[in-house]
MIDOSE-1310 file (N, C-alpha, C; in nm, 2 decimals, decimal comma, always signed):
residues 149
xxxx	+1,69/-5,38/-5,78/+1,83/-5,35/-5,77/+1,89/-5,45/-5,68; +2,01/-5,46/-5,75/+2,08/-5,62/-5,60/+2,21/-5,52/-5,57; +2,28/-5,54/-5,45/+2,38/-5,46/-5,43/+2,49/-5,55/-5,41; +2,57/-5,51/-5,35/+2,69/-5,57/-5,37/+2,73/-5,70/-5,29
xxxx	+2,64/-5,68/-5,18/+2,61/-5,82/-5,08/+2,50/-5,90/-5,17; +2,47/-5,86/-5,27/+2,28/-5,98/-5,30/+2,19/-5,93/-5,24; +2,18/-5,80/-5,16/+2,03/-5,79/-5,11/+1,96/-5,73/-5,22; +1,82/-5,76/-5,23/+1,76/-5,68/-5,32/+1,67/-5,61/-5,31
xxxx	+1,66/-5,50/-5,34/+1,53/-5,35/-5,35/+1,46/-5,31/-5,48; +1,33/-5,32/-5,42/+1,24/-5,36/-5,51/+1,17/-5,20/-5,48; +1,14/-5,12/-5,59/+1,01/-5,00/-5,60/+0,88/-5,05/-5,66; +0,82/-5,02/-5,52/+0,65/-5,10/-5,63/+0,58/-5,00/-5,75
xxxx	+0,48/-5,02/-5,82/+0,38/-4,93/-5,85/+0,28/-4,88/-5,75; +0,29/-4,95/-5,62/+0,20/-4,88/-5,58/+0,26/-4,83/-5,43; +0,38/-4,75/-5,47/+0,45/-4,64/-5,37/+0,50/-4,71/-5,24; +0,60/-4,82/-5,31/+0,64/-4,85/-5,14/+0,82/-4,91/-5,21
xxxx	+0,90/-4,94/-5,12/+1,02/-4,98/-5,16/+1,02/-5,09/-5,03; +1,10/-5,18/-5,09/+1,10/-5,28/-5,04/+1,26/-5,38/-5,05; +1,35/-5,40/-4,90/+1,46/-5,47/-4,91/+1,43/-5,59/-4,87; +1,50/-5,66/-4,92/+1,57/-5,83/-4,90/+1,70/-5,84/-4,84
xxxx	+1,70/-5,93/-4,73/+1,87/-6,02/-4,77/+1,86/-6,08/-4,88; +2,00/-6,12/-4,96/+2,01/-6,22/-5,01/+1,95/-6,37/-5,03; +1,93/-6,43/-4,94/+1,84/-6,54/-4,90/+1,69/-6,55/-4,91; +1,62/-6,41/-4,92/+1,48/-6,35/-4,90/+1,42/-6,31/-4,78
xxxx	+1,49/-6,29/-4,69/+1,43/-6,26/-4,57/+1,43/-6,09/-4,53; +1,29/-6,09/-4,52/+1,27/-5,93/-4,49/+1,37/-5,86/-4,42; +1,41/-5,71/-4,47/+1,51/-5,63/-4,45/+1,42/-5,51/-4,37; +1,36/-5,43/-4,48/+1,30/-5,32/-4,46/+1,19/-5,24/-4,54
xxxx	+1,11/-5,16/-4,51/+1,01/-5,11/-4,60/+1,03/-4,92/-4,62; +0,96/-4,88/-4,72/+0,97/-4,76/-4,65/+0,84/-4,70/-4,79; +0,76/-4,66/-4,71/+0,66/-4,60/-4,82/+0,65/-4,45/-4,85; +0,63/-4,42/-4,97/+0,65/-4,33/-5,09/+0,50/-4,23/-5,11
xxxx	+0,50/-4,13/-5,16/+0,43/-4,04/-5,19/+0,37/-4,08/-5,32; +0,31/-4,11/-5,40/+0,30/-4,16/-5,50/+0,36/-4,26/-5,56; +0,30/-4,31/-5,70/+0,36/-4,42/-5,72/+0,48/-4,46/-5,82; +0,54/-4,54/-5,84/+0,66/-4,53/-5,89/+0,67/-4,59/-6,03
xxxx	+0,75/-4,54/-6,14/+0,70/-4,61/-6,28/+0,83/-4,68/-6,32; +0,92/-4,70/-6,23/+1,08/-4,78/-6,31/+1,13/-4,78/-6,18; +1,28/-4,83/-6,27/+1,38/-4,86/-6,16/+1,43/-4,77/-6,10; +1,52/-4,80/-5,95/+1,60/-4,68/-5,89/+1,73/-4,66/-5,89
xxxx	+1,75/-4,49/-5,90/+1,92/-4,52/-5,92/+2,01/-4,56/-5,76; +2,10/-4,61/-5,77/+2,21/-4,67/-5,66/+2,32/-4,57/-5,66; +2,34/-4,53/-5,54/+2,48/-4,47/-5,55/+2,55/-4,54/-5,47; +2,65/-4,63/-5,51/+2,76/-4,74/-5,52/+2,83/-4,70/-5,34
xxxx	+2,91/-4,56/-5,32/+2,94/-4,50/-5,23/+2,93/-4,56/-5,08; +2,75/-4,58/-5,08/+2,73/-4,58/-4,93/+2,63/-4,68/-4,98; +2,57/-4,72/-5,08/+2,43/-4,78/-5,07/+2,36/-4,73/-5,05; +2,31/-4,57/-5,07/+2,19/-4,54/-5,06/+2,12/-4,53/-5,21
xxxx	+2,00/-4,53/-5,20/+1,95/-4,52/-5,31/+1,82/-4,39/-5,34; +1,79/-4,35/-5,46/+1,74/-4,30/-5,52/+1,59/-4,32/-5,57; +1,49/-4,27/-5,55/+1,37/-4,34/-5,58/+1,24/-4,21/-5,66; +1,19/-4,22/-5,75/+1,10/-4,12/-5,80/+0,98/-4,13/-5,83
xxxx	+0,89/-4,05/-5,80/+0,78/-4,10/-5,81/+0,67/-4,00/-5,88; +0,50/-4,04/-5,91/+0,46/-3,99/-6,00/+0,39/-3,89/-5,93; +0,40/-3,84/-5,78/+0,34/-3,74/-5,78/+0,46/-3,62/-5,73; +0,56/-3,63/-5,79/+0,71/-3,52/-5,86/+0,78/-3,50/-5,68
xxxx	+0,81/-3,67/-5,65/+0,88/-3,63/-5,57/+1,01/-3,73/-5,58; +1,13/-3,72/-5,52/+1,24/-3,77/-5,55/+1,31/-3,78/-5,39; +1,31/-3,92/-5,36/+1,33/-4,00/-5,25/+1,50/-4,07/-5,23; +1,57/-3,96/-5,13/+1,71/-4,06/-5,10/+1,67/-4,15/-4,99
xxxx	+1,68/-4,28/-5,00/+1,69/-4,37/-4,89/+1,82/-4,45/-4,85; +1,83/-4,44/-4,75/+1,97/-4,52/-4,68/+2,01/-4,68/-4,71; +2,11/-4,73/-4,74/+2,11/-4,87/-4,75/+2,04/-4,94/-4,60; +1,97/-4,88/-4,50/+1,92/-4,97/-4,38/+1,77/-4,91/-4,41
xxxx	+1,75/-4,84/-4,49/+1,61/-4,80/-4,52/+1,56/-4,64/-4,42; +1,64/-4,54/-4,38/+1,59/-4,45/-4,34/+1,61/-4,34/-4,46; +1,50/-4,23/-4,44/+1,51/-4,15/-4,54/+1,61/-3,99/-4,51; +1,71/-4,01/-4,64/+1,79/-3,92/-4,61/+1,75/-3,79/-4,67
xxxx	+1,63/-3,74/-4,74/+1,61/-3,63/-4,80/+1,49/-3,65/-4,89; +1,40/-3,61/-4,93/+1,30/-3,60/-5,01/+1,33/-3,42/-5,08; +1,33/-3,47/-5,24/+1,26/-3,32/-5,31/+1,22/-3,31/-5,36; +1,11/-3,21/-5,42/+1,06/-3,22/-5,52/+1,09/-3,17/-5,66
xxxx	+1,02/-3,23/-5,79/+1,13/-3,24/-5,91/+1,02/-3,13/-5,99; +1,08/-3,11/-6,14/+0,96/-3,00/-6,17/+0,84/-3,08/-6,25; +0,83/-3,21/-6,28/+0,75/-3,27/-6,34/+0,72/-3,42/-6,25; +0,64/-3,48/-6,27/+0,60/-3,63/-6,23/+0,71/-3,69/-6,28
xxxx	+0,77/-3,79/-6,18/+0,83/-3,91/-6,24/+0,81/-4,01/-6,33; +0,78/-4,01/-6,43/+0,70/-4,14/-6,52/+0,81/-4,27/-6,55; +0,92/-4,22/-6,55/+1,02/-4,34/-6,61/+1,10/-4,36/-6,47; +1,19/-4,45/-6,49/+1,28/-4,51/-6,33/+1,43/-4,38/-6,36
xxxx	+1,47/-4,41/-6,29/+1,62/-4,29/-6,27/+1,74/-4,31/-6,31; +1,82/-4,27/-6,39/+1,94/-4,31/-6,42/+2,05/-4,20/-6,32; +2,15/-4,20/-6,28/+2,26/-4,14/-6,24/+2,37/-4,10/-6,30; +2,39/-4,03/-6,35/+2,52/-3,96/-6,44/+2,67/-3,94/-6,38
xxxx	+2,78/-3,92/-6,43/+2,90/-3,90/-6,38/+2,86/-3,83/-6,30; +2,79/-3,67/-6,40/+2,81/-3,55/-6,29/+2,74/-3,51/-6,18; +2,64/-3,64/-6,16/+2,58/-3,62/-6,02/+2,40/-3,62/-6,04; +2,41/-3,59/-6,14/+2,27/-3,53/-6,20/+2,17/-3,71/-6,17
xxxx	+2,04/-3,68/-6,17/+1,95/-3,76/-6,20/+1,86/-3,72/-6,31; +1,85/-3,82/-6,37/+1,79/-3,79/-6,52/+1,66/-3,89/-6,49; +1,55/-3,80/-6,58/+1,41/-3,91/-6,58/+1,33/-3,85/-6,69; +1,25/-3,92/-6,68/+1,14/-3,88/-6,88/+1,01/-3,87/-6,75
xxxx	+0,99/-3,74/-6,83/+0,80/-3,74/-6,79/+0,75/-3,68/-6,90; +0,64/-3,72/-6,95/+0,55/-3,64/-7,05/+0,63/-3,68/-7,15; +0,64/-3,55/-7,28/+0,75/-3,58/-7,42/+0,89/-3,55/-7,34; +0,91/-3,48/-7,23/+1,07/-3,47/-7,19/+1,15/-3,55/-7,11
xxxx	+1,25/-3,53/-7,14/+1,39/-3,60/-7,04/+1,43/-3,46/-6,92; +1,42/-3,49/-6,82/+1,46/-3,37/-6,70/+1,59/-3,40/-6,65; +1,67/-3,31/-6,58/+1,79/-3,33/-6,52/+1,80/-3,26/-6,38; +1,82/-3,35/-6,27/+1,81/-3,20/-6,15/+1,98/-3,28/-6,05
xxxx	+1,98/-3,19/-5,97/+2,08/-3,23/-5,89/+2,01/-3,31/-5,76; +2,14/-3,34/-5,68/+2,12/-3,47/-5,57/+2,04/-3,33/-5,47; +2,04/-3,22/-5,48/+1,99/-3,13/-5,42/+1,87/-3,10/-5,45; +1,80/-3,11/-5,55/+1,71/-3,05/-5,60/+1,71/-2,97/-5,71
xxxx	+1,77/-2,89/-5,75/+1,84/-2,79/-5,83/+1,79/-2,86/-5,98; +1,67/-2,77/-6,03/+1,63/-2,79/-6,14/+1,79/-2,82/-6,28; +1,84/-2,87/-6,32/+1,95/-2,88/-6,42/+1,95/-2,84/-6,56; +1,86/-2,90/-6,64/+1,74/-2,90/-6,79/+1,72/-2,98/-6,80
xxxx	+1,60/-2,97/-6,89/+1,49/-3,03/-6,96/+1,51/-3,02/-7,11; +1,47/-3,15/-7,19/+1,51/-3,15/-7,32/+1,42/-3,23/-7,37; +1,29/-3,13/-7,50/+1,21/-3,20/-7,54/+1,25/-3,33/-7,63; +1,20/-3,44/-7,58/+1,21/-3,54/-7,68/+1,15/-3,57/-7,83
xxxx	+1,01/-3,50/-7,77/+0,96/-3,52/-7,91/+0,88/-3,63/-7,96; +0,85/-3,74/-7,82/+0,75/-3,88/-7,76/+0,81/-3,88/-7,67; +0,72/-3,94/-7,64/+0,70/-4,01/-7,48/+0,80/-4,12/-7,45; +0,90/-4,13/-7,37/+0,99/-4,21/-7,33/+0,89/-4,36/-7,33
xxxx	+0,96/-4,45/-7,36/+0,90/-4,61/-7,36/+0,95/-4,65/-7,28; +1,08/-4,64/-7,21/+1,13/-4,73/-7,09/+1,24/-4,60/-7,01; +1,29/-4,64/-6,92/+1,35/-4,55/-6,84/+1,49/-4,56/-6,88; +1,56/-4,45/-6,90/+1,71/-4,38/-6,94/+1,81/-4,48/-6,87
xxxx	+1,91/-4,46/-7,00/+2,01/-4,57/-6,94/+2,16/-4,50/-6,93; +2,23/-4,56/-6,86/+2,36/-4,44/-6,86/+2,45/-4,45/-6,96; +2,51/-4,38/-7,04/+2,64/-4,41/-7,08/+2,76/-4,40/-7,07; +2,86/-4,38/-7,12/+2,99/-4,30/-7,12/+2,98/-4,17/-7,07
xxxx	+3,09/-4,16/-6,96/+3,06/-3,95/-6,98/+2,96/-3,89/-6,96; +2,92/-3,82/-6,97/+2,77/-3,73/-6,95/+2,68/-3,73/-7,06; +2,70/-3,92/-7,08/+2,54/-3,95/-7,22/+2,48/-4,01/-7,15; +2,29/-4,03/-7,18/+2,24/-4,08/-7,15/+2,17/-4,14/-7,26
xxxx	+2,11/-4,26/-7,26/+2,02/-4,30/-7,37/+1,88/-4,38/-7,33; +1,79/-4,34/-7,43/+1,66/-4,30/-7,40/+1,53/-4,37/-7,52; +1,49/-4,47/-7,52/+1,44/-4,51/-7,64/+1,29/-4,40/-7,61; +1,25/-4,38/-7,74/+1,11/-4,29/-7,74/+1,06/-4,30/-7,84
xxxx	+0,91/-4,28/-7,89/+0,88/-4,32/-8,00/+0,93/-4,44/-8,04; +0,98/-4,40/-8,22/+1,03/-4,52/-8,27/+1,16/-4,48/-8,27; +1,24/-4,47/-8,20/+1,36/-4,39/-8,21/+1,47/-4,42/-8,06; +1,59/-4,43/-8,09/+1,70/-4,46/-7,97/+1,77/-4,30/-7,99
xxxx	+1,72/-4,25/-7,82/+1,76/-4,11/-7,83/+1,91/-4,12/-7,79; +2,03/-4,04/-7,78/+2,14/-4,03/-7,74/+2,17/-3,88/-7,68; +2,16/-3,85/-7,58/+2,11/-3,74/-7,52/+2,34/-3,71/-7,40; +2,33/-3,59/-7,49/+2,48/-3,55/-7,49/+2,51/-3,48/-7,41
xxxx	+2,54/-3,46/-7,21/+2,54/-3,33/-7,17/+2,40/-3,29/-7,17; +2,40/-3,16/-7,17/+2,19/-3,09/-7,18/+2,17/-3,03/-7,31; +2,27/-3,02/-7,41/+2,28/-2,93/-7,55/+2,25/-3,05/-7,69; +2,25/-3,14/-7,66/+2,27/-3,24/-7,80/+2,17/-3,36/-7,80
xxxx	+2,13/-3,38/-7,84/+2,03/-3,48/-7,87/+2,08/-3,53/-7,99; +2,10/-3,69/-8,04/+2,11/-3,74/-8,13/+2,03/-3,86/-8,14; +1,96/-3,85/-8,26/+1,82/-4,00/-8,34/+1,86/-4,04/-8,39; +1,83/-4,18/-8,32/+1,89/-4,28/-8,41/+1,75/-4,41/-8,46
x	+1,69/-4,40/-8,56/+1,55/-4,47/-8,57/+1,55/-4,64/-8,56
């Protein structure tokens, strides 16, 4: 992720997050409970960021790297995080897509039907979209699912 200065934050696979200046010169570190399988969400706001990981925990970190909250989610993180209008973080583990709040607050879960291939992207409004299987999911709100092959 680069933010609005160029620094850039990097989530490893093997459970650590990692900032930059701009230039490359070490910022900050901050290591994770398990390991992480995608990107993290940004909340624009303050610069803190969002981080999830595979043994079902879900990490706010500060744009200076201190941690503002850890919770846990109802499934492993498998895919990276997307952020929705309504606040929600969305992620794929197993065949489903999960929804919880910046609190923890389970939101739903919506079988996909495969296994996400890459991590949920945002759209318009309260869409998210989700490639799985052979198929580009369009996931509407927590009630609609639409296939598109």
């Amino acid at each position: 992720m680069i933010d609005r200065r160029g620094r850039v934050t990097v989530a490893t696979t093997d459970g650590y997050v990692h900032s930059f200046e701009r230039r490359g010169r070490y910022r900050w570190s901050y290591t994770l409970s398990g390991a992480v399988a995608g990107p993290v969400a940004h909340r624009s706001k303050d610069g803190a960021l969002w981080v999830g990981t595979t043994d079902r925990q879900l990490y706010s970190i500060a744009a200076d790297g201190r941690l503002l909250g850890r919770i846990t989610t109802a499934a492993p993180v498998a895919t990276g995080l997307v952020r929705r209008s309504d606040g929600s973080l969305i992620y794929g583990s197993g065949r489903a897509l999960y929804a919880t709040t910046a609190f923890g607050g389970a939101r739903w879960r919506m079988d996909l039907g495969a296994v996400p291939s890459g991590p949920p992207g945002p759209g318009l409004e309260n869409v998210t979209w989700v490639a799985a299987g052979r198929e580009l999911l369009r996931v509407e709100g927590a009630w609609r699912l639409r296939r598109f092959p």
